[in-house]
LOSE-758641 format. One line per field, with one value per residue (C-alpha): residue number from 1; residue in three letters; y negated, z negated, x negated. Coordinates in Angstrom, 2 decimals. Each point is the difference from the previous one (the first is absolute). Example, Ala and Ser with C-alpha at 12.3 -4.5 7.8 and 13.67 -1.06 7.14 Angstrom:
# LOSE-758641
seq: (1; 2) $
type: (ALA; SER) $
yy: (4.50; -3.44) $
zz: (-7.80; 0.66) $
xx: (-12.30; -1.37) $
//
This chain:
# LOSE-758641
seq: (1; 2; 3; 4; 5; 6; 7; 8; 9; 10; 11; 12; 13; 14; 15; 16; 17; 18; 19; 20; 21; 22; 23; 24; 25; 26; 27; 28; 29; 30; 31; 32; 33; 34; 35; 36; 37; 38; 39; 40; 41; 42; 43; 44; 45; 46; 47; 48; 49; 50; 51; 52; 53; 54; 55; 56; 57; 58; 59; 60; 61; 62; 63; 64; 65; 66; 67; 68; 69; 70; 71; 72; 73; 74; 75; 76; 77; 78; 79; 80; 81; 82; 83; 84; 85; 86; 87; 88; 89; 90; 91; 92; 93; 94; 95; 96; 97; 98; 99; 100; 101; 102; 103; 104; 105; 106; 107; 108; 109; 110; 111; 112; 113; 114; 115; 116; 117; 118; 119; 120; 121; 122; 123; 124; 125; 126; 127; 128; 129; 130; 131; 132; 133; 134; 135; 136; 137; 138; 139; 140; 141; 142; 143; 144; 145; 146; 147; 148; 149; 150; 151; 152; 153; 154; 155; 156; 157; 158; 159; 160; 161; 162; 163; 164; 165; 166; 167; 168; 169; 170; 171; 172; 173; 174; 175; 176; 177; 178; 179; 180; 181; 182; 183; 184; 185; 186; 187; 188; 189; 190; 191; 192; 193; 194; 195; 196; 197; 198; 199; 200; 201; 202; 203; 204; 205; 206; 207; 208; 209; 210; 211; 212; 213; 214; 215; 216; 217; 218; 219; 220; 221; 222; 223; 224; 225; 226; 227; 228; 229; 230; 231; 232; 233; 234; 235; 236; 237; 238; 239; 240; 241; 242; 243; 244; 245; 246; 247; 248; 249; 250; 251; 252; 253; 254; 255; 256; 257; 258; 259; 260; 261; 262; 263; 264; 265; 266; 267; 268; 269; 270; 271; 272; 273; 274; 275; 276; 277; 278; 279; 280; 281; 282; 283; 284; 285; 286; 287; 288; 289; 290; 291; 292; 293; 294; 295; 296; 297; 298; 299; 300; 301; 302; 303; 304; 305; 306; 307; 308; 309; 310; 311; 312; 313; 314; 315; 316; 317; 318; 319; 320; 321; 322; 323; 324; 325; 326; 327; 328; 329; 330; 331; 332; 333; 334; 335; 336; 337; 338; 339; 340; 341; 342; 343; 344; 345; 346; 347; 348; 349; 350; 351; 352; 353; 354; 355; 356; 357; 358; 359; 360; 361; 362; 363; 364; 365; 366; 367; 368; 369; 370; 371; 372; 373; 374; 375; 376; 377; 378; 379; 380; 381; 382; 383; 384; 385; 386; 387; 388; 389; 390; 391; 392; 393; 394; 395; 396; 397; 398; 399; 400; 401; 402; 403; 404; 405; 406; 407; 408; 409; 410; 411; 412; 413; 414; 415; 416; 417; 418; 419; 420; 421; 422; 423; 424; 425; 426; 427; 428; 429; 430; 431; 432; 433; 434; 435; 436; 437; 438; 439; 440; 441; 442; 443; 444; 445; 446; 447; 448; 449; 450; 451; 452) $
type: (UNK; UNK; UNK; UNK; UNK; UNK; UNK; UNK; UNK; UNK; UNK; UNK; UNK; UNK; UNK; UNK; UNK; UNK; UNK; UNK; UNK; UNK; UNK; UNK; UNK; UNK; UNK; UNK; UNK; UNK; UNK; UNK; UNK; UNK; UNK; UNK; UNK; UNK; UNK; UNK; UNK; UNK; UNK; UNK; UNK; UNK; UNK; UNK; UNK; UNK; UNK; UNK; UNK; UNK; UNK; UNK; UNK; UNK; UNK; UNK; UNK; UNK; UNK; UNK; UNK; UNK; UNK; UNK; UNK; UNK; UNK; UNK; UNK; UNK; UNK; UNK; UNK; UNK; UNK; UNK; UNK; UNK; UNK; UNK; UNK; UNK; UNK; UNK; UNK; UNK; UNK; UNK; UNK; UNK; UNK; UNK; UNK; UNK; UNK; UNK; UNK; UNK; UNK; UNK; UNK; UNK; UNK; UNK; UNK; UNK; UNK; UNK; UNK; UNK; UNK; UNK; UNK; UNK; UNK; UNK; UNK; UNK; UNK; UNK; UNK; UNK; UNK; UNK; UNK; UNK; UNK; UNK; UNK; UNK; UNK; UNK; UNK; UNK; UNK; UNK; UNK; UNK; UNK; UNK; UNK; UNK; UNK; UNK; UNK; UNK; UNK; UNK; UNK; UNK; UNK; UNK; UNK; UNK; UNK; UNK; UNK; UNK; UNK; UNK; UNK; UNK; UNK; UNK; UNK; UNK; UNK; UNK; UNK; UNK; UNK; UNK; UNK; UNK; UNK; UNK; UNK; UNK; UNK; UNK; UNK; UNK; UNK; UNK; UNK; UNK; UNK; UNK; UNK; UNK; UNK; UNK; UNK; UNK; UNK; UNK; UNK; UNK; UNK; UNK; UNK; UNK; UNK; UNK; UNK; UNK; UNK; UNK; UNK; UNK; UNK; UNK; UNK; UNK; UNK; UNK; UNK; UNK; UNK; UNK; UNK; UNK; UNK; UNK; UNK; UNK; UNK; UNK; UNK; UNK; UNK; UNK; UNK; UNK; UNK; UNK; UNK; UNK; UNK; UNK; UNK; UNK; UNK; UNK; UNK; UNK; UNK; UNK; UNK; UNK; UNK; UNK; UNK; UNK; UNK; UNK; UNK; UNK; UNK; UNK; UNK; UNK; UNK; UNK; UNK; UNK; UNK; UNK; UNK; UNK; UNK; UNK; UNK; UNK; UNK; UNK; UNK; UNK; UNK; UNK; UNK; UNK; UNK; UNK; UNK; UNK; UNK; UNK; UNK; UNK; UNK; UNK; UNK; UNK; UNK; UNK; UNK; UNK; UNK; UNK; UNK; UNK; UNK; UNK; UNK; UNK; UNK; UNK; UNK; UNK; UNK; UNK; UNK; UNK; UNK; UNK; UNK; UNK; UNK; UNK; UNK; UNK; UNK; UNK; UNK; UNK; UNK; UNK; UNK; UNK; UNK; UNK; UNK; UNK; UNK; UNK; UNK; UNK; UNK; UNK; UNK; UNK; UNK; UNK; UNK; UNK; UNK; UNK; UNK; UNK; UNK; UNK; UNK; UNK; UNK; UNK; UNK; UNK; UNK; UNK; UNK; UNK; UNK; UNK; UNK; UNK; UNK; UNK; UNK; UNK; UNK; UNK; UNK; UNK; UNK; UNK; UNK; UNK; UNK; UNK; UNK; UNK; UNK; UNK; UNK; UNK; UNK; UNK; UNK; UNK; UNK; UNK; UNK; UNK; UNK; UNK; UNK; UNK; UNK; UNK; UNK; UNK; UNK; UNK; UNK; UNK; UNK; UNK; UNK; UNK; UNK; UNK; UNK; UNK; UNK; UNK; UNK; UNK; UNK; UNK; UNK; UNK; UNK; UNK; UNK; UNK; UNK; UNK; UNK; UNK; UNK; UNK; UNK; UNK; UNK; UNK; UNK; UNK; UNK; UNK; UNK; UNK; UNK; UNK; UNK; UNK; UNK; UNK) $
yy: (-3.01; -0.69; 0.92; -1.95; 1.34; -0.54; -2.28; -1.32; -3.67; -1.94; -3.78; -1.09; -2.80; -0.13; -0.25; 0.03; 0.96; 3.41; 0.00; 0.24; -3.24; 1.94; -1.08; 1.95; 0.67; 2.24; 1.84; 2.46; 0.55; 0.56; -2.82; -0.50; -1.56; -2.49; -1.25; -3.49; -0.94; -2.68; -0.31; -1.57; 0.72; 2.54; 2.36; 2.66; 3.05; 3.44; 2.59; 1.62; 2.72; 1.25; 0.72; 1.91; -3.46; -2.92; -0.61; -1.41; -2.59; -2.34; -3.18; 0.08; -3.35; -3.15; -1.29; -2.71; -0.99; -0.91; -3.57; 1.02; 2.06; -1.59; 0.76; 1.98; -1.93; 3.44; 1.95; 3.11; -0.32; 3.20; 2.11; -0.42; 1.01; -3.02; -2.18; 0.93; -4.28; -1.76; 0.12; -2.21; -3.15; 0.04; -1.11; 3.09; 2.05; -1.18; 1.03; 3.16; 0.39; -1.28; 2.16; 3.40; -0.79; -0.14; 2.68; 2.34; -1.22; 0.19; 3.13; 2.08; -1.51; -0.72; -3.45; -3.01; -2.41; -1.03; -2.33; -3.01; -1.83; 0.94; -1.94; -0.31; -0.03; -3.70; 1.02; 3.00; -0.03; 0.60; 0.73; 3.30; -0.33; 3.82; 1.19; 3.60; 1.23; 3.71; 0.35; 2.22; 1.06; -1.30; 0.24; 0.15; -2.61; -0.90; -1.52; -0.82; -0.39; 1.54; 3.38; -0.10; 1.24; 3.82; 0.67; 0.52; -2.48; -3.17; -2.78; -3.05; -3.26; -2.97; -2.26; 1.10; -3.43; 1.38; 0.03; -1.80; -0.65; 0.44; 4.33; -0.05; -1.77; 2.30; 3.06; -1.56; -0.24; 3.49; 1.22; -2.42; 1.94; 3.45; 0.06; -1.95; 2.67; 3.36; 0.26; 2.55; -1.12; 2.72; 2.65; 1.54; 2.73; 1.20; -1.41; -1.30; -3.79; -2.74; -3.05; 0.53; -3.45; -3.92; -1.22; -3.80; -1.54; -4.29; -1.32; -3.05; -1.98; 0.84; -0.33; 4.14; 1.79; 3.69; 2.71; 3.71; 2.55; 3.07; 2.54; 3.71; -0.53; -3.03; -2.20; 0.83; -1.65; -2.12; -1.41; -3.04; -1.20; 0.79; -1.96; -2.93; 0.43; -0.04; -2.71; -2.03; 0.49; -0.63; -2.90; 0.03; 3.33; 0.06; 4.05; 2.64; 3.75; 3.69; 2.26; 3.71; 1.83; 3.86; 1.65; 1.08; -2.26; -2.93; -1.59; -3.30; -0.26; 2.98; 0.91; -2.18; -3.71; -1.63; -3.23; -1.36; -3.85; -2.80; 0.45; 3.70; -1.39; -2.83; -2.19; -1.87; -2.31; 1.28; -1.66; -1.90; 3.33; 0.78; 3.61; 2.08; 2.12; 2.64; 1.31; 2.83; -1.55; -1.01; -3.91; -1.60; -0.83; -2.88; -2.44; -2.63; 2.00; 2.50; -2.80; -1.31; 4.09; 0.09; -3.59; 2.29; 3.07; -2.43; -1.81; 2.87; 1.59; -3.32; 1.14; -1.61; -1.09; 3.06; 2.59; 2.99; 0.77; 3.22; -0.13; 3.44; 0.55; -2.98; 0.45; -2.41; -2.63; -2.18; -0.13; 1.56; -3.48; -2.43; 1.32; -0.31; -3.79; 0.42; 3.21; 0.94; 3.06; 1.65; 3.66; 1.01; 3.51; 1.49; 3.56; -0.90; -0.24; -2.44; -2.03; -0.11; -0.85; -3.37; -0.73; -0.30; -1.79; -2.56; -0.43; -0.24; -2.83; -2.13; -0.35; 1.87; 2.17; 0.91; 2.66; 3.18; 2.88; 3.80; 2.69; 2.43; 0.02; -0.99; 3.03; -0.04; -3.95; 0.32; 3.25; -2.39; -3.20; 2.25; 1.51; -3.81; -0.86; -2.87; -0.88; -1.79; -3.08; -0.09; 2.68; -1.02; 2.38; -0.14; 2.95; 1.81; -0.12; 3.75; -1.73; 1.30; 3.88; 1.11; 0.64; -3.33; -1.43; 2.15; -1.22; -3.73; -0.12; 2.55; -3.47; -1.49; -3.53; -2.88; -0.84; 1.71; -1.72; 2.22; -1.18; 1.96; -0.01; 2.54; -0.85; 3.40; 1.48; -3.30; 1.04; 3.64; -0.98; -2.75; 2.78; 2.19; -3.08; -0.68; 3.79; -0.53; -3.13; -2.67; -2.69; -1.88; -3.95; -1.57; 0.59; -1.99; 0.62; -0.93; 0.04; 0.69; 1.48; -2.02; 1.23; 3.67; 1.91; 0.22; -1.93; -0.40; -0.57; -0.76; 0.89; -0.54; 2.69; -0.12; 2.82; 0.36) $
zz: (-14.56; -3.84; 0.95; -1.52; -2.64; -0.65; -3.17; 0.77; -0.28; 1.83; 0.70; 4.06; 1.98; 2.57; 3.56; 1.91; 0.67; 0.29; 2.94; -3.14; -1.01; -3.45; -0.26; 1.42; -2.24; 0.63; -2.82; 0.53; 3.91; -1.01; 1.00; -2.77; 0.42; -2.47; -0.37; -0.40; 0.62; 2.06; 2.26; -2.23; -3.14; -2.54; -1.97; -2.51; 1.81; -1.51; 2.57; -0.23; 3.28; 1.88; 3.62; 2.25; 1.76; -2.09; -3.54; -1.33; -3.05; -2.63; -0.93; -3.52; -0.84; 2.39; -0.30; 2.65; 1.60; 3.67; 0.34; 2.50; -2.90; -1.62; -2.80; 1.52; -0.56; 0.00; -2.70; 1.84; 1.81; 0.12; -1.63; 3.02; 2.95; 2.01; 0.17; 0.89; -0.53; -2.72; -1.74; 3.26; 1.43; 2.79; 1.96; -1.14; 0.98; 3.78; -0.14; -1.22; 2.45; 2.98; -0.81; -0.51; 3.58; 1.53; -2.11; 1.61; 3.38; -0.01; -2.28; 0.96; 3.51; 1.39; 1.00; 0.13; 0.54; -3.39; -1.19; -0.87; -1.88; -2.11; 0.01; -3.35; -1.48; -1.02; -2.41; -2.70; -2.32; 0.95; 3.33; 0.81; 1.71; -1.52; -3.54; -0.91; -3.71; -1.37; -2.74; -2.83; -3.59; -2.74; -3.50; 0.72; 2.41; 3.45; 1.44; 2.86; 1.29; 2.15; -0.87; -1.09; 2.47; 0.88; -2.44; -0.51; -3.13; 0.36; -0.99; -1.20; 1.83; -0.96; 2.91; 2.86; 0.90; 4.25; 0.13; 0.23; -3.84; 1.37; 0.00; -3.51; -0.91; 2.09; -1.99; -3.18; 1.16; 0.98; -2.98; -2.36; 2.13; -0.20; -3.84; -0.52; 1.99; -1.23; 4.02; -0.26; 2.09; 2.03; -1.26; 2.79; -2.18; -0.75; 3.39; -2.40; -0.66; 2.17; 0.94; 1.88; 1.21; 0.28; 3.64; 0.49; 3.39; 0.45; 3.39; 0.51; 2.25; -0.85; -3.33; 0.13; -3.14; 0.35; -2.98; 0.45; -2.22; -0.28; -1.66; 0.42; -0.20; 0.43; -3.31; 0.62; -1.67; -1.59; 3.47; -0.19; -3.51; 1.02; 2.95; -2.07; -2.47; 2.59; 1.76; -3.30; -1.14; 3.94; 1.46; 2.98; 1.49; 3.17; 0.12; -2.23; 1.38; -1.73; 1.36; -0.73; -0.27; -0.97; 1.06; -2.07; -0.98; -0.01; 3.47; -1.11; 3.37; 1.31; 0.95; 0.85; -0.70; -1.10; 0.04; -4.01; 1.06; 2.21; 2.70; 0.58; 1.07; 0.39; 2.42; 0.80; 2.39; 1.05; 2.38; 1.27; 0.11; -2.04; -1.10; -1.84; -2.50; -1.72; -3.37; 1.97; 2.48; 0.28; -0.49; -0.94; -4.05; 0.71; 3.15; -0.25; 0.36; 2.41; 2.34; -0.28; 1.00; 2.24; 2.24; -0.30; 2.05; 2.26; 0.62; 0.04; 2.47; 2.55; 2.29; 2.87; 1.90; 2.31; -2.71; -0.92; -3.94; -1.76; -3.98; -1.56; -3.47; 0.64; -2.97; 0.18; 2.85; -1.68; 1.70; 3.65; -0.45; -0.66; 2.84; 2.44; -0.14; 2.07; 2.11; 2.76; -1.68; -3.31; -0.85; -3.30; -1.15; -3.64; -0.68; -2.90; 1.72; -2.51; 0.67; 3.55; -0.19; -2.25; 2.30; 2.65; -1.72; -1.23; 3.46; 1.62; -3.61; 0.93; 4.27; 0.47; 3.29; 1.43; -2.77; -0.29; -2.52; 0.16; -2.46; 0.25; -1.44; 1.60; 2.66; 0.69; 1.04; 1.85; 2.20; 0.49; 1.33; 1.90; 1.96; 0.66; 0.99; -2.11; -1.68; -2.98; -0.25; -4.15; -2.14; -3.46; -2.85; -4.00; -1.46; -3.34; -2.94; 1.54; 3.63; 3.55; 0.14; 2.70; 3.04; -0.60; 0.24; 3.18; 1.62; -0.65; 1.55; 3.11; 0.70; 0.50; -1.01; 0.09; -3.38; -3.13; -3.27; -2.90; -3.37; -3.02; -3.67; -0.85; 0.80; -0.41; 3.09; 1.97; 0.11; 0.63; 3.18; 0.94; 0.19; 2.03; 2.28; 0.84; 1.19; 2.78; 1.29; -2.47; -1.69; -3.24; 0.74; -3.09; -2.83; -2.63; -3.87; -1.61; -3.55; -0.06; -3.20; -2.73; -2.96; 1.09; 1.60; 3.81; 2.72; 3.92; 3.03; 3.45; 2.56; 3.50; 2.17; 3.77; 2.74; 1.03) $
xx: (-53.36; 1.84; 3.09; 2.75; 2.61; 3.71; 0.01; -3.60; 0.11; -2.68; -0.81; 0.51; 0.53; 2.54; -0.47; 3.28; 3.34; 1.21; 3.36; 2.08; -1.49; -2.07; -3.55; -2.81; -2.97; -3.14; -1.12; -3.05; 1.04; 3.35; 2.94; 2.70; 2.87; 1.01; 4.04; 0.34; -3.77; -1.56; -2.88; -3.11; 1.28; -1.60; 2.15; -0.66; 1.82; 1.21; -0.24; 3.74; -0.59; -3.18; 0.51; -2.59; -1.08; 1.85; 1.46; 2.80; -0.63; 1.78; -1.03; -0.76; -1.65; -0.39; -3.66; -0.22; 3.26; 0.45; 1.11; 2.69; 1.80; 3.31; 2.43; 2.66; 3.21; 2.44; 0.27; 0.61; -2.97; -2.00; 2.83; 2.38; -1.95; 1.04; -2.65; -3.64; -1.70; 1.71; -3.64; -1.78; 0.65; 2.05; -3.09; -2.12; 3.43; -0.58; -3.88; 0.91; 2.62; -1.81; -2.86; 1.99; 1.64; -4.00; -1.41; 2.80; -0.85; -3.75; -0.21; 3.36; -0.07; -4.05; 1.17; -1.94; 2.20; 2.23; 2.32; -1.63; 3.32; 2.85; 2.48; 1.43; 4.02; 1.58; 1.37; -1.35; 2.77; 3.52; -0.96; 1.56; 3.68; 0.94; 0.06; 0.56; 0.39; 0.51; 2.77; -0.56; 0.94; -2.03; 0.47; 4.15; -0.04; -0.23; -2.74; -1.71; -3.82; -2.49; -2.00; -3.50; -2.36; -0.26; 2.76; 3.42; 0.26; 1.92; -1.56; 2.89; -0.08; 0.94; -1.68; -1.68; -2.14; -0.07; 3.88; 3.03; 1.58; 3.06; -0.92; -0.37; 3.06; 2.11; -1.95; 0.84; 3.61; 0.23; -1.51; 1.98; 3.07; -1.44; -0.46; 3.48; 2.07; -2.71; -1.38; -2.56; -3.31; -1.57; -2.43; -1.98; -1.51; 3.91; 1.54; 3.06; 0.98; 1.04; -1.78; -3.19; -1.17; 0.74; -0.95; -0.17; -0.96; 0.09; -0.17; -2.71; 1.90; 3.71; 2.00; 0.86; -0.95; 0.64; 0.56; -0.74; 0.96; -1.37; 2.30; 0.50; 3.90; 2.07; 2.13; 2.93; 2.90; -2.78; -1.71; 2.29; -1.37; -3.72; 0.48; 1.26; -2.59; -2.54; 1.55; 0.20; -3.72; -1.57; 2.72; -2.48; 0.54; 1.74; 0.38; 0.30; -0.77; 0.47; -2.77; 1.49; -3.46; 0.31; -3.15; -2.84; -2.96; -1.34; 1.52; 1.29; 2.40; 1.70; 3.70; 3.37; 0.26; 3.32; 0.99; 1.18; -0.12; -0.93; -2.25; -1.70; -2.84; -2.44; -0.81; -3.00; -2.53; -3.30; -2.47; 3.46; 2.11; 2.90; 0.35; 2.57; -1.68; 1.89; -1.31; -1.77; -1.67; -3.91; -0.27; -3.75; -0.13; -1.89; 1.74; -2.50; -2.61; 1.87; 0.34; -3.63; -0.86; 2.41; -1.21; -4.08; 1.52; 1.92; -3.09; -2.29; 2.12; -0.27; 3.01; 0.21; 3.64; -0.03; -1.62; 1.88; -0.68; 0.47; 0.98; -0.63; 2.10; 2.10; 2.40; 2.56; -1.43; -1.75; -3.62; 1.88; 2.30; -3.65; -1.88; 3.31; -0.34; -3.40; 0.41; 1.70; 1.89; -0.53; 0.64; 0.05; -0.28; 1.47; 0.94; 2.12; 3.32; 1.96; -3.24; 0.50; 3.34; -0.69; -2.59; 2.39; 2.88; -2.97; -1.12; 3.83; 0.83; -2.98; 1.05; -3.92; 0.94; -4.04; 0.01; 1.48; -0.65; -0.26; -0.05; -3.27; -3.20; -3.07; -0.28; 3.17; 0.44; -3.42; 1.38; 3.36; -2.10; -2.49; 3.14; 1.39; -3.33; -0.93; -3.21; 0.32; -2.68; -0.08; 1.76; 0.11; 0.09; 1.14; 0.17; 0.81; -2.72; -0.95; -1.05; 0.15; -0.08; -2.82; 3.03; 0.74; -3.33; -0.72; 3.81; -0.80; -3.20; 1.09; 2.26; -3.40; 1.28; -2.21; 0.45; 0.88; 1.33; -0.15; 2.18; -1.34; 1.41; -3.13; -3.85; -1.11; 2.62; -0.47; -3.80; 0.19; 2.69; -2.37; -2.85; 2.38; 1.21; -3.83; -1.07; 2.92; -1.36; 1.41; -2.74; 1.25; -0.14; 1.25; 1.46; 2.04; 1.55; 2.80; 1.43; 3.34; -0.36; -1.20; -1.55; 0.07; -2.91; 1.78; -0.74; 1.35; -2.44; 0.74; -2.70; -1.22; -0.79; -0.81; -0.62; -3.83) $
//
């Protein structure tokens, strides 16, 4: 077989999506994956790395374009490393992403049975509730943006089109403040400077607008004047917050919060429940959609008035607090303690008293409900991007529980767990997608499974 060669360039069509959401071209045998290309279109491609199986390639000159592919209306896009679909239609996006979610399950996870809808985001622009920006040093100045992909090199923004415009004009006043009053930002390759981060979160349903900043020391004498500053440039913020964070790398939240203004954290409604959410704490980017998700797992899970239901990685409450309204009694499960303990000041704020939370992971709640001798009916899971470790796997299904709703931000571990779920007696019913995040390559799925 004519082996291809770095620099070769050679004429293909494009046949489909890559999980990363590249195109996926066959040249002599070989698949070569394509940035920024769509299904049907045919591209002249410069091979830029030969693997043992597949190739990497760069679209050198577009020969037939796909209908589906748009202008993309950011400037940053493909320099930033934010967005993965600015150059498709936002109904190709939701083909792609439906599709990666079923290749994962029938390839990663020998299932038959796959989602047959996604169910797509409102709203594509704007739609993200939580903004974070890295501060850096550029030509003498302060400024702020996100770092282009697999690097360390900080790419300025002006506008990022998924968030709230209230992020940037807090970054602008911080920088404004920074260069006024010589604030060094942070350099991570010399562990010196200041500012790290700007952190903005904006409730859906509430007027609270919370601040974050990220800093590896506090203002000082000068915290009063940056507070007014901010407070003058963004007249909607209800809080400001100093996040001390000393420790090495990249972590954008780490260390002791302090108060500098207003309210020290947010609060806000989902699915009917009001929640306190400090800057730390896990909250969905996307409500809307979160709720839309959140009414699948309820309904997936079909609890019925005497049903005891089982919520593995709870975080804060929020799907223990839907599925209370149908079941009997709800135990939810986190081993994050500060977690736990929002989960049960949410629970105690919204009058919900059938729940009640512990702190262990998934063998450790299973050993505590096999000693009170109680069987769950559903257990519902939602795990990290990483999934369910293989303990885990083996603890929920020694509950044997009728049911088992499985809430996945990652196709490719939602498979391999559905695999592992089905050689211990668990079949996959249904499955359905979600965008919560538009215009980037991830995806959520809720799915069905039921005990053979």
């Amino acid at each position: 077989m004519d082996v291809l060669k770095k620099n070769e360039i050679v004429t293909a069509p494009i046949e489909g999506f890559s999980a990363d959401a590249s195109g996926v071209a066959h040249v002599r045998g070989c698949a070569v994956f394509v940035p920024r290309a769509l299904p049907g279109e045919l591209w002249e491609i410069r091979i830029v790395k030969v693997c043992a199986s597949y190739s990497y390639g760069r679209g050198e000159r577009l020969l037939v374009p796909s209908p589906a592919r748009i202008e993309s209306d950011c400037p940053c896009y493909g320099r930033c490393g934010g967005c993965d679909c600015r150059h498709m239609s936002y109904e190709e996006e939701l083909r792609f992403k439906l599709t990666k979610v079923n290749d994962a399950l029938t390839r990663i996870g020998k299932q038959t049975v796959t989602a047959e809808r996604i169910v797509g985001s409102a709203r594509t622009e704007g739609c993200r509730n939580k903004g974070i920006l890295a501060v850096a040093e550029l030509n003498g100045h302060a400024v702020s943006g996100f770092y282009r992909e697999r690097s360390h090199e900080l790419i300025p923004v002006e506008r990022c089109l998924l968030q709230d415009a209230l992020t940037h004009r807090a970054a602008r006043a911080l920088t404004d403040f920074m260069d006024a009053h010589g604030i060094p930002a942070y350099d991570e390759k010399t562990g010196r400077g200041v500012v790290r981060h700007v952190f903005c979160r904006r409730a859906e349903n509430s007027v609270d607008r919370l601040l974050c900043i990220v800093a590896r020391r506090g203002f000082g004498e000068l915290t009063a004047a940056l507070v007014d500053a901010l407070r003058t440039a963004c007249p909607e913020l209800t809080g400001i917050v100093l996040n001390v964070n000393k420790s090495a790398g990249n972590t954008v939240l780490a260390g002791e919060f302090y108060p500098l203004w207003g309210k020290p954290y947010m609060t806000d409604v989902l699915c009917g429940f009001s929640f306190d959410i400090a800057p730390q704490a896990f909250f969905q980017v996307n409500p809307p959609q979160a709720e839309r998700l959140y009414e699948k797992a309820v309904e997936y899970a079909a609890l019925g008035k005497d049903d005891l239901a089982f919520d593995l990685y709870c975080g804060a409450g929020t799907i223990s607090l839907c599925l209370a309204r149908g079941a009997a009694w709800v135990i939810g499960a986190e081993i994050v303690p500060e977690a736990v303990d929002n989960a049960r000041a949410n629970a105690a704020a919204n009058g919900v008293g059938n729940v009640e939370f512990l702190c262990a992971d998934a063998g450790q709640a299973a050993g505590t409900l096999a000693e009170r001798g109680l069987r769950p009916a559903v257990v519902v899971v939602d795990p990290p991007r990483k999934g369910m470790s293989e303990d885990a796997v083996r603890a929920v299904a020694s509950m044997a529980p009728e049911r088992i709703v499985y809430v996945s931000c990652e196709p490719s571990t939602l498979a391999r767990d559905v695999l592992r779920f089905s050689e211990l007696g668990y079949a996959l019913r249904e499955a359905t997608a979600f965008d919560l995040f538009p215009r980037t390559k991830h995806v959520e799925c809720v799915t069905l499974m039921t005990n053979k």
